[in-house]
C-alpha positions, -999 to 999 in steps of 0.1 A, spaced: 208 294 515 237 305 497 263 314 525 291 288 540 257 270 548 242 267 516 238 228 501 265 244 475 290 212 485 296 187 508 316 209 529 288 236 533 261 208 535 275 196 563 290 221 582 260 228 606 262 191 618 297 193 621 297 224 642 269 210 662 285 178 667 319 192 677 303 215 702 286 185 720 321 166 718 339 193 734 315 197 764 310 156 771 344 149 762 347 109 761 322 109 792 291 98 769 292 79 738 272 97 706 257 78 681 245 96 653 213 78 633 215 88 593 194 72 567 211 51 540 184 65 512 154 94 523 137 71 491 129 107 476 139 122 445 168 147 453 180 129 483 214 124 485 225 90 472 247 67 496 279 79 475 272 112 491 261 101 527 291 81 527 309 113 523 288 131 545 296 101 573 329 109 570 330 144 575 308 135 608 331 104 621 360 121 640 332 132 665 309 104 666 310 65 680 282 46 664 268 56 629 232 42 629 217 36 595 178 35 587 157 43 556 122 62 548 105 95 561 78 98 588 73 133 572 58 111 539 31 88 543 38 63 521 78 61 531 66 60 568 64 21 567 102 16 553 111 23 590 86 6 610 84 -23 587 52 -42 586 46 -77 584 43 -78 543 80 -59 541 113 -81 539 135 -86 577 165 -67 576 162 -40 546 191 -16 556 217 -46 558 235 -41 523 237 -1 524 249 -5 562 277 -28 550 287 -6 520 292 26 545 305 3 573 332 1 546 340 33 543 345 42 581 363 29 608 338 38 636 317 9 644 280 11 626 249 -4 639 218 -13 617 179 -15 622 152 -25 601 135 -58 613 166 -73 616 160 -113 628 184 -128 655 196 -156 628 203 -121 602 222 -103 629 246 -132 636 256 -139 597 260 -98 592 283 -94 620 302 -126 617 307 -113 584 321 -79 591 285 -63 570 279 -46 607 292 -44 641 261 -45 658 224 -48 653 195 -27 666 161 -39 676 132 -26 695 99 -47 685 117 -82 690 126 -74 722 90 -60 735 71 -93 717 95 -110 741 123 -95 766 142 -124 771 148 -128 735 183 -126 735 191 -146 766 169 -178 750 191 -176 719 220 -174 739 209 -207 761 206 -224 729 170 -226 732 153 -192 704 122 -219 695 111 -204 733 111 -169 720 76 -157 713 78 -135 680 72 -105 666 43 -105 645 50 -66 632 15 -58 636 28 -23 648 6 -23 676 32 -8 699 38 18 672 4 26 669 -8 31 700 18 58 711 22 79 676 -13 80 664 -34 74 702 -11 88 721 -16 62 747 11 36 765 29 16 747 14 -24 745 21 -55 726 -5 -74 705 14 -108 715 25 -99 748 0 -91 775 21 -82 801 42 -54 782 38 -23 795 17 -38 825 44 -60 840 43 -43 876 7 -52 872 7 -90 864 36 -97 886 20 -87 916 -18 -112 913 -3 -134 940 -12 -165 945 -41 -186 936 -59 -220 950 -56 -243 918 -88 -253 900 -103 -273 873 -105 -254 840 -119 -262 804 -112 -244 776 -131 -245 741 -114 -234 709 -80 -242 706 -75 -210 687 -52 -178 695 -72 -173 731 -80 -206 742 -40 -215 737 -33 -183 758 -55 -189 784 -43 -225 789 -8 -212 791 -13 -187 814 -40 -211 834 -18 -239 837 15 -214 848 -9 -200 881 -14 -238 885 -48 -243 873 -53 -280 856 -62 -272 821 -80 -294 797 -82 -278 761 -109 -293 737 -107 -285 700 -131 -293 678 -107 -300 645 -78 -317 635 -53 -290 642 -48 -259 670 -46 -224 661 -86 -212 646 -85 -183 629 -45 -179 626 -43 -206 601 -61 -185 577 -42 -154 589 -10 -169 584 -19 -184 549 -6 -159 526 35 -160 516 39 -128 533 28 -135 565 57 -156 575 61 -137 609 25 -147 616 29 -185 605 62 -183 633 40 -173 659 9 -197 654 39 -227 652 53 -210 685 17 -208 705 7 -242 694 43 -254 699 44 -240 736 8 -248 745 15 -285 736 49 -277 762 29 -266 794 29 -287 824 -10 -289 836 -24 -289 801 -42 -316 784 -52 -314 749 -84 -330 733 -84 -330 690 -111 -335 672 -133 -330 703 -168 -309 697 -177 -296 737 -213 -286 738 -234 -270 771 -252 -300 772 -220 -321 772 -206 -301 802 -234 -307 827 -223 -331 844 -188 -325 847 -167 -312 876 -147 -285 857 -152 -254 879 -142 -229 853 -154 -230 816 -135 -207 792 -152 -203 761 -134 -195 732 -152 -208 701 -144 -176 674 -166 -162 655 -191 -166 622 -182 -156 589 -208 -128 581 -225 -148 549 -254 -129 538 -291 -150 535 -295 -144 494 -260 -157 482 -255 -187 508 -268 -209 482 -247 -195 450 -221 -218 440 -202 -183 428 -196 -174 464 -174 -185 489 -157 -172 519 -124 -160 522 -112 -181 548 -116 -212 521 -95 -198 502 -71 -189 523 -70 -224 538 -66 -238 505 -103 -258 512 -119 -237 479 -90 -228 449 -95 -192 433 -104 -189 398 -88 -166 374 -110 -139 377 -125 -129 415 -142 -99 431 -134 -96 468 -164 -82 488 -149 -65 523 -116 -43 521 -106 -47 557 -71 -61 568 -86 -96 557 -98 -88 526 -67 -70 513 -43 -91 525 -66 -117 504 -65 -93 471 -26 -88 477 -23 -127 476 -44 -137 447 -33 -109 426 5 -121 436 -4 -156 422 -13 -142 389 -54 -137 394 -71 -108 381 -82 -94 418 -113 -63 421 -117 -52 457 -147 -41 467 -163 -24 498 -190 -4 505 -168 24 526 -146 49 505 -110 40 495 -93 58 522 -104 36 544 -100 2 527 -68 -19 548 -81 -2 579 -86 -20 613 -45 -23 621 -19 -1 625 -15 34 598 19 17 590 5 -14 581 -24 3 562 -2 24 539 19 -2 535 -4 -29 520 -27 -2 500 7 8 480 14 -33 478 -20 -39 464 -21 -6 439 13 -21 423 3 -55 424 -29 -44 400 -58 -49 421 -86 -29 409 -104 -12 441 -137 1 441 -150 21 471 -189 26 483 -195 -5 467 -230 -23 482 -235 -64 475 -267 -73 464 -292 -96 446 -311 -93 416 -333 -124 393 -311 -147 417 -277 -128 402 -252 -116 423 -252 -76 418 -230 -45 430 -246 -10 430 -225 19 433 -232 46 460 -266 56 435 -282 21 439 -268 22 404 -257 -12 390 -221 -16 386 -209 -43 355 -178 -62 373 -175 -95 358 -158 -122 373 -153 -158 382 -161 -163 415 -169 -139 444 -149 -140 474 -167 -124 508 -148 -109 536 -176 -91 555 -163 -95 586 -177 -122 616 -200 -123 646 -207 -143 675 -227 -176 675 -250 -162 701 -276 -192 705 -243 -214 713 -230 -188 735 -264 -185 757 -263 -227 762 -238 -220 785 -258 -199 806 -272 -224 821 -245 -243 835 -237 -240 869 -201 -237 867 -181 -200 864 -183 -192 826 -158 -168 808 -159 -158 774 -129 -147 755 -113 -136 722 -136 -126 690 -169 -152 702 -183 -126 723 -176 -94 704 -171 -83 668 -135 -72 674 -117 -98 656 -80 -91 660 -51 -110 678 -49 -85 703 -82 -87 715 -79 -123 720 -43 -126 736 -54 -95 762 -87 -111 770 -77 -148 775 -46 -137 795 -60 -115 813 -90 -132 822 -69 -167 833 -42 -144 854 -74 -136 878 -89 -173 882 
């Protein structure tokens, strides 16, 4: 445009919003509060810099009473994450921009932008904001703020910014729901089961669902005994929560294994392998399986001393070599590649679907997110990539059944798992109620699927 509208100056650029603003004032009057939401940086070339949104702030302030700062654009992929911050992005990335325009203005501002309860009280006791915004925290756990004011936040169960609740409502269109907690979204739901005649219960696994469903057992008043088969609680999250990155993941594995270990009516067994046969006898009335899965190793490189399985590595059991070849480009697999080429390894990811679809299985946030992470941390990726054999060599064909020459080190396979049926159909016999939850009955291996199934499942015993 090139009238008084026109992006000329900052008194045409804004006059629109101050018209528009002014309008609302003078019909609402002080009856509402307004609180305008403005990004710090649009993170494009052209935007206007935070010199000029300061400026443009100003303009705005005499109608306004909270200035909200945020960054990113839905409108570009790639920027979409900056303000629904996954799990590999930094906790409170608006902070210093909201403290340089809170500055400048003397209406209050608030700030978003996975902001942590321990970040929002060192900004605002020192004057960076005035208030902090959160959305995700508060649906991982509602009575978030009233543990940390009781002097008790270890009882807060956290965020994991999966971006389940995102993903659900932008890109399914569906209800909003929580990969940690069970109950959002279905409260009216859970809080009316009633109640229930107590009963004996074991659980196998001491991973992600079998710590659920001895919480949620033991709280209907079920007596719970929890047999784990290892050293240490928690199953597949250890591995999931290996990488630096995944630090909100390794707070909520220390909070389930920390609150399981709290619950009144649950007794743990360590290093304590449960088989059908061992259960026979027994006068446990309910038997909740939840044993996990199988790595998916493939019969003709089980025996090469080049392959291993990504959740060695991840555990630390097996150490990476300088060189590796990662075979599966699902969340696993890439989150792998992201941490091996951030430790100074030369990283190829392969997969046998096309790029487009490598870091899929989560939310499109998280996606985005961690393919731009792993294209500027130099991972080579290869899609329609298919593992094979040849003269007892590891080989990779290209979508031709052409051979592909990838040299490495080692070979690191993330192909997914699948249930241990034989173990599974033991139980079959058994007289007892059996229930099988979380990733040992199905080849959906996510959190969600085994927090909704265990909780679910114990909240009707």
């Amino acid at each position: 445009r090139t009238d008084e509208y026109s992006a000329e100056n900052m008194d045409n650029a804004s006059r629109f919003t101050v018209e528009l603003l002014s309008a609302i004032r003078e019909r609402i009057g002080n009856k509402l509060a307004i609180e305008y939401r403005i990004n710090a940086s649009d993170m494009v070339p052209g935007s206007p810099s935070l010199e000029e949104v300061i400026e443009f702030a100003r303009r705005i302030e005499p109608y306004i009473d909270l200035l909200h700062v945020s960054r990113g654009l839905h409108s570009e992929q790639k920027l979409a994450p900056y303000m629904n911050q996954p799990i590999y992005y930094p906790h409170g990335i608006n902070i210093e921009d909201a403290a340089t325009i809170k500055k400048a203005l003397q209406i209050p501002v608030t700030v978003v932008g996975s902001v942590t309860l321990e970040q929002a009280e060192e900004y605002i006791k020192n004057g960076d904001a005035d208030m902090v915004s959160m959305a995700r925290g508060l649906m991982a756990d509602p009575y978030m703020v009233k543990n940390a004011k009781a002097g008790c936040p270890e009882k807060t169960r956290p965020c994991i910014r999966c971006n389940n609740c995102i993903n659900v409502t932008h890109y399914k269109l569906t209800a909003v729901r929580c990969a940690v907690n069970p109950e959002m979204g279905m409260e009216t739901l859970y809080m009316n089961l009633g109640a229930t005649t107590p009963r004996k219960v074991a659980v196998i696994g001491g991973g992600p669902a079998g710590m659920e469903f001895a919480r949620t057992a033991a709280a209907r008043g079920h007596k719970v005994e929890l047999f784990e088969k290892s050293d240490a609680l928690g199953g597949v999250l250890t591995m999931a929560a290996g990488p630096a990155f995944k630090k909100d993941m390794k707070n909520y594995l220390e909070w389930s294994i920390r609150t399981v270990k709290e619950t009144k009516g649950v007794t743990i067994h360590m290093e304590s392998e449960i088989t059908a046969e061992s259960l026979k006898d027994s006068d446990f009335d309910v038997i909740a399986v939840a044993v996990g899965s199988k790595p998916v190793i493939p019969a003709f490189v089980s025996d090469n001393d080049k392959v291993v399985w990504v959740g060695d590595i991840e555990r630390g059991k097996v150490a990476a070599k300088d060189r590796v070849i990662i075979v599966g480009a699902g969340l696993t697999g890439c989150e792998s590649a992201l941490s091996l080429a951030q430790a100074g390894k030369s990283v190829t990811l392969v997969d046998m679907l096309p790029l487009d679809s490598f870091a899929s299985g989560g939310a499109k946030f998280n996606q985005v997110a961690l393919k731009g992470m792993i294209e500027e941390a130099g991972v080579t990726m290869i899609g329609e990539v298919k593992l094979s054999a040849k003269d007892d060599r590891v080989i990779f064909l290209d979508a031709n059944d052409k051979e592909l020459s990838l040299e490495a080190d080692q070979i690191i396979l993330s192909l997914g798992v699948r249930p241990d049926e034989a173990f599974l159909a033991s139980f079959e016999a058994l007289n007892q109620e059996i229930i099988y939850i979380g990733d040992c009955g199905t080849k959906i291996g996510t959190l969600y699927h085994a927090v909704h199934t265990a909780h679910e499942a114990a909240s009707i015993l």
